[in-house]
C-alpha positions, -999 to 999 in steps of 0.1 A, spaced: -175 42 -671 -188 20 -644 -175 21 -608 -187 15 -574 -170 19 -541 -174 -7 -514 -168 13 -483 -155 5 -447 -163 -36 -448 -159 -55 -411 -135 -77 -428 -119 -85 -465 -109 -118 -473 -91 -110 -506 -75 -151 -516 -51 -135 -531 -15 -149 -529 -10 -142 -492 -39 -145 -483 -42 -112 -466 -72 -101 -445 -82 -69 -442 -104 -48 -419 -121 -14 -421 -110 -13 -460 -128 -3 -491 -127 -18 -526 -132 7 -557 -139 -14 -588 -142 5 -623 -153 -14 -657 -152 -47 -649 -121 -49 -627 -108 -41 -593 -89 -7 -590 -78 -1 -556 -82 -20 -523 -72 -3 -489 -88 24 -463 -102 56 -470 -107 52 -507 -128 78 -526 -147 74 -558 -172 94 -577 -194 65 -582 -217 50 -567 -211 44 -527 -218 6 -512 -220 8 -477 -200 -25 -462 -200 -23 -425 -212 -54 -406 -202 -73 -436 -177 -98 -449 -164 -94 -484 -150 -123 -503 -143 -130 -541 -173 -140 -558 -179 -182 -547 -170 -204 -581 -193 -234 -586 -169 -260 -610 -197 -289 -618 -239 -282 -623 -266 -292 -642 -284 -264 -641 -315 -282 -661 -321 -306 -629 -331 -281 -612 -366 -287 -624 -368 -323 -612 -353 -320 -573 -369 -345 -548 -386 -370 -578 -402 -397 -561 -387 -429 -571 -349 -411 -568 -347 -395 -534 -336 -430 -518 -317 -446 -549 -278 -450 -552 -264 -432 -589 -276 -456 -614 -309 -460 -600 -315 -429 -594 -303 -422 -636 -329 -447 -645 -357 -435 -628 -348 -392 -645 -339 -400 -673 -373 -405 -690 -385 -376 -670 -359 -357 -690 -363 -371 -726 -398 -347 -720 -378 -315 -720 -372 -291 -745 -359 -260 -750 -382 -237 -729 -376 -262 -698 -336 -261 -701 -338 -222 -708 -360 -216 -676 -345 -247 -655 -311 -225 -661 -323 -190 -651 -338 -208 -619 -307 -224 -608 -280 -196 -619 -303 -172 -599 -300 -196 -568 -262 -195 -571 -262 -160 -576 -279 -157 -541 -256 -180 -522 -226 -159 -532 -218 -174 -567 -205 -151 -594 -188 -177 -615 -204 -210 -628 -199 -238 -648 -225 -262 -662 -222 -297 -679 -253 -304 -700 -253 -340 -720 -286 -343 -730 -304 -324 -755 -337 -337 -761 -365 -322 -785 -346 -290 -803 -324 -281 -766 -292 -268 -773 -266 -254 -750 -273 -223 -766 -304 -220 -739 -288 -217 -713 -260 -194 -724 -288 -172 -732 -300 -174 -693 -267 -168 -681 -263 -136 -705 -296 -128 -692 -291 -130 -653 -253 -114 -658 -235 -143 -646 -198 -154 -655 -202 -190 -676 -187 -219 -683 -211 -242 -700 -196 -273 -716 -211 -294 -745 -219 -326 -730 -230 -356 -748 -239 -393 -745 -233 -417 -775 -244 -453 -756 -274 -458 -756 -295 -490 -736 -296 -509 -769 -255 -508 -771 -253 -517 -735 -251 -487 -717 -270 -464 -692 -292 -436 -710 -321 -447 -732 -317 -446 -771 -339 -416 -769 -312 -395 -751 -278 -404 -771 -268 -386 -801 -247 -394 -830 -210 -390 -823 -203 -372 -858 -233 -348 -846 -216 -344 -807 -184 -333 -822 -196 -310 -852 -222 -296 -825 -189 -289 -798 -172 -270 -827 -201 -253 -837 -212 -236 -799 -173 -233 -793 -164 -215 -827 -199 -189 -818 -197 -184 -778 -162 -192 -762 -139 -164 -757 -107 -168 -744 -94 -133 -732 -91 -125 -694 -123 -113 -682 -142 -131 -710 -183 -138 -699 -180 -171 -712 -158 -198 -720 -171 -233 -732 -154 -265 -726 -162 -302 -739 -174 -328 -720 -187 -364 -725 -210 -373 -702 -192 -401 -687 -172 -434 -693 -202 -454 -692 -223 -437 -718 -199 -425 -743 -175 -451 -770 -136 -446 -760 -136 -432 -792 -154 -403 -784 -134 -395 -751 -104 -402 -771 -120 -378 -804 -128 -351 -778 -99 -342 -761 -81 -339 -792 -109 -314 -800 -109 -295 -772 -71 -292 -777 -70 -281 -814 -97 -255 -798 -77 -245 -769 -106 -251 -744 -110 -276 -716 -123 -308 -709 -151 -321 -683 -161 -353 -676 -176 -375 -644 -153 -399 -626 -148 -425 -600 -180 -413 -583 -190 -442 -567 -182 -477 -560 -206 -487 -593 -185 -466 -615 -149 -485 -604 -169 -518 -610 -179 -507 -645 -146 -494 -656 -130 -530 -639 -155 -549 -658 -153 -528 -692 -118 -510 -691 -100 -534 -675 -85 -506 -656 -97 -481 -631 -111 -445 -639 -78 -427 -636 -60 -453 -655 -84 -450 -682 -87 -411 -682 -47 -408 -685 -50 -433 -720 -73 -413 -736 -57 -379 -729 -81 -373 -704 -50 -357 -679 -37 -324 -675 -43 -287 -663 -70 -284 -692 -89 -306 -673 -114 -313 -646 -133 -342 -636 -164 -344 -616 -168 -362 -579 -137 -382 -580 -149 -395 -546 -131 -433 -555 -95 -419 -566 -71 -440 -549 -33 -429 -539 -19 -436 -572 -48 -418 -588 -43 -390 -566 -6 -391 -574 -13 -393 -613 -36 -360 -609 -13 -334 -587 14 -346 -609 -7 -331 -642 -25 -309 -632 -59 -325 -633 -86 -305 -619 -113 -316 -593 -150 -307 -587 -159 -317 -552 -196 -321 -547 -202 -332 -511 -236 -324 -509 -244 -346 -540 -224 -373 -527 -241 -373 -496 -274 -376 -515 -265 -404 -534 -249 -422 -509 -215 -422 -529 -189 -414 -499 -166 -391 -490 -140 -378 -517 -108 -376 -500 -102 -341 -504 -78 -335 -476 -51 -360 -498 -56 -343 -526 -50 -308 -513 -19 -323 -498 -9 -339 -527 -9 -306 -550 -43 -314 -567 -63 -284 -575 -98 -290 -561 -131 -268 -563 -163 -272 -557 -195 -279 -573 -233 -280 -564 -240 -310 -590 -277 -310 -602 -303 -300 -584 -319 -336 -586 -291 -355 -571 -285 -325 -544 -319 -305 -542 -304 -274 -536 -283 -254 -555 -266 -231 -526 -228 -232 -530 -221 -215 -494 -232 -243 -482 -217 -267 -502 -183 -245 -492 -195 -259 -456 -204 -290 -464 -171 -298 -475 -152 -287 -440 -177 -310 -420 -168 -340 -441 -133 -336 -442 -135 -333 -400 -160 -367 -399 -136 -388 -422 -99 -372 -410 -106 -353 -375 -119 -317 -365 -84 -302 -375 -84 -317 -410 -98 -288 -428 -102 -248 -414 -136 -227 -424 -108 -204 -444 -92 -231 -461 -130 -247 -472 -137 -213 -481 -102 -207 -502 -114 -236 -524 -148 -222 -529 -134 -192 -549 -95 -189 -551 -95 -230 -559 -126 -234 -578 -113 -202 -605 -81 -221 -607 -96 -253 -616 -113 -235 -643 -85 -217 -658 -92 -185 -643 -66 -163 -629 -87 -138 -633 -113 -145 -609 -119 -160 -581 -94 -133 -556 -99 -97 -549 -62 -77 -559 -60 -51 -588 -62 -59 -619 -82 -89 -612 -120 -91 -622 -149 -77 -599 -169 -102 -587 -170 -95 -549 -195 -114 -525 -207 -91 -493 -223 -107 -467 -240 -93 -435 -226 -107 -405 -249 -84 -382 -277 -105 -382 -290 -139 -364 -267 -164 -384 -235 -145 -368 -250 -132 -337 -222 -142 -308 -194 -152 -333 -161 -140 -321 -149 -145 -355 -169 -133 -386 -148 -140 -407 -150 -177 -402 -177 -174 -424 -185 -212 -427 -189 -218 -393 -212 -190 -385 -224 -171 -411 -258 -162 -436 -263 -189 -465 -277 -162 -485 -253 -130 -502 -263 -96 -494 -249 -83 -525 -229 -98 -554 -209 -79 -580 -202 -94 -609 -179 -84 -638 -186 -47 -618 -221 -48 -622 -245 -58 -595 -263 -86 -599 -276 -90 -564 -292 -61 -540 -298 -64 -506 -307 -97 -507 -322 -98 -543 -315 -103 -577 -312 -71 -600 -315 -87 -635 -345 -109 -636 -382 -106 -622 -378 -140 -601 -414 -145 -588 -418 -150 -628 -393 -172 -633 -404 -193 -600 -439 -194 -617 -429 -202 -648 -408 -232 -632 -436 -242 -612 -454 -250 -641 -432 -267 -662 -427 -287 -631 -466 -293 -631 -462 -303 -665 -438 -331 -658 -459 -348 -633 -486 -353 -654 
């Protein structure tokens, strides 16, 4: 038996259905789950002093490519709108392989395991020189993080008139055997599970129709979910008008591509009958603001969504299209660009917060995760609100607005994967090294 008690925090933001907030409380999590939440709780185990912190469920990151994170800031992509910016990576990484996903993945999960993050999915579409997904599930076993990694693919290569070059598409009888293969060895379905995989073609303009069409009837005979890009930017309408003859949504609802088993990526471009056609299904969101600031995409409009009934998390995106992986700040992010496109009262630190954990779980199926009541999983974010970033604030619990960008500790599953400030699991000045040189590598 396993169990900790979190003891006397400033404040408790549990998410849970009220939304209650508590102060001077304790948490007592035992196995895996959360036991008790109140004052004066007592426990045998171990003791985890929480005053001058804020606790919140564990932050839920719904859209990464956690192997980018070895090519942030490549000169020739830092000023480039999305399809430039594709042409110029992509035959950076055609050079990867295995050992450069594996250690790309422990880089970037340990990132989001220091801004708060217990709870991660990934989409990874390219699979060059013997990579397989199964590298970074092995990082995310190894670090102790909740995953959700999805088997990507593109099937369009240059020579068929799409984006990626031939050297980065794969066969679409080999995508689909390969999704039932990694689904049929890692996903488990059961509340609490470690990992859950989900299918997802890259995007509409470097997979066949019949792929999208092949893989959500997949992901259905498997019961697992679906993840693709769409309606990022103004380039992506223009290619589904010229190719589809439709727009994005349009085109996702014909091929199945609808429904509370799925999520799509950015949707920065839906308009109101696209926004209508998701809260009606169910259709999940991944809202990556700091990516779409990057790249120069615009501003997803988030607050109509909400408002509509979509469910809307948030993601990081890649590490080359964002350069940091740091989902705190993403949470923030999010709040300042819903107040520059709709008004300062268009989006409270609380509510951008909400869809950092309570939304993002919800987007990915888990009603397990993502709020702090009994029963629910332990993965509890503590952060110290008695240093310089909160120093004045007559509200710490307004997190977003004045608040650390870095977790002091992070339970996750009930186990402790960050310690004052560091990660338990993994000698990181390694894994930084190692990255550095595979970096090194890549230059040359």
């Amino acid at each position: 038996m396993t169990e900790f008690l979190i003891r006397n925090a400033d404040s408790i933001l549990t998410m849970d259905d009220t939304r209650r907030e508590l102060s001077g409380a304790d948490i007592l999590i035992r196995d895996g789950a959360i036991l008790a939440i109140g004052p004066g709780l007592a426990s045998a185990g171990e003791v985890v002093e929480a005053a001058g912190c804020v606790v919140t469920p564990g932050l839920v990151n719904t859209h990464h490519h956690l192997y980018q994170s070895l090519t942030r800031a490549v000169p020739g992509g830092q000023d480039a709108l999305l399809f430039g910016w594709l042409k110029t990576l992509y035959p950076i990484w055609a050079r990867f392989g295995p050992e450069e996903i594996h250690t790309s993945a422990l880089t970037g999960l340990a990132e989001l395991a220091l801004s708060g993050c217990s709870l991660t999915s990934d989409h990874l579409y390219l699979y060059p020189n013997g990579a397989r997904l199964d590298d970074t599930i092995a990082a995310a076993q190894e670090i102790g993080m909740r995953f959700h990694p999805t088997r990507g693919a593109m099937s369009i290569g240059e020579s068929d008139g799409g984006l990626p070059p031939d050297s980065l598409v794969e066969r679409e009888a080999a995508i689909l055997a390969d999704a039932i293969r990694v689904i049929d060895t890692f996903h488990d379905a059961r509340d609490g599970s470690m990992i859950r995989v989900g299918i997802a073609p890259c995007s509409p303009f470097s997979v066949s129709r019949d792929l999208m069409r092949d893989a959500a009837l997949l992901a259905r005979d498997k019961g697992v979910m679906l993840h693709t890009h769409l309606a990022e930017n103004d380039e992506d309408i223009a290619y589904s008008l010229a190719h589809f003859g439709c727009r994005p949504g349009q085109y996702a609802e014909d091929l199945g591509w609808t429904g509370a088993d799925v999520w799509h990526a950015h949707c920065v471009k839906l308009d109101r009958q696209e926004i209508d056609l998701f809260a009606r299904s169910r259709t999940g969101v991944a809202h990556c603001p700091c990516s779409n600031c990057r790249l120069g995409s615009g501003i997803a409009p988030v607050r109509a969504m909400r408002d509509a009934g979509v469910p809307v998390g948030l993601g990081v995106d890649g590490s080359a299209s964002n350069d940091s992986g740091n989902l705190i700040l993403e949470a923030r992010q999010s709040l300042l660009l819903q107040r520059v496109a709709n008004g300062a009262d268009a989006m409270s630190a609380r509510e951008a917060l909400e869809i950092a954990t309570r939304g993002g779980a919800d987007v990915l199926g888990r009603p397990d995760c993502g709020r702090l009541e009994v029963g629910k999983r332990a993965d509890i974010a503590l952060w110290d609100v008695s240093g310089i970033d909160s120093a004045g604030s007559w509200d710490p619990a307004a997190l977003l607005l004045a608040g650390p960008s870095r977790v002091k500790h992070l339970f996750v599953e009930g186990r402790q994967v960050v310690r004052d400030g560091h990660v338990t699991t993994l000698d990181l000045p390694r894994v930084i090294e190692q990255q550095s040189r595979l970096a090194r590598a890549l230059m040359g």
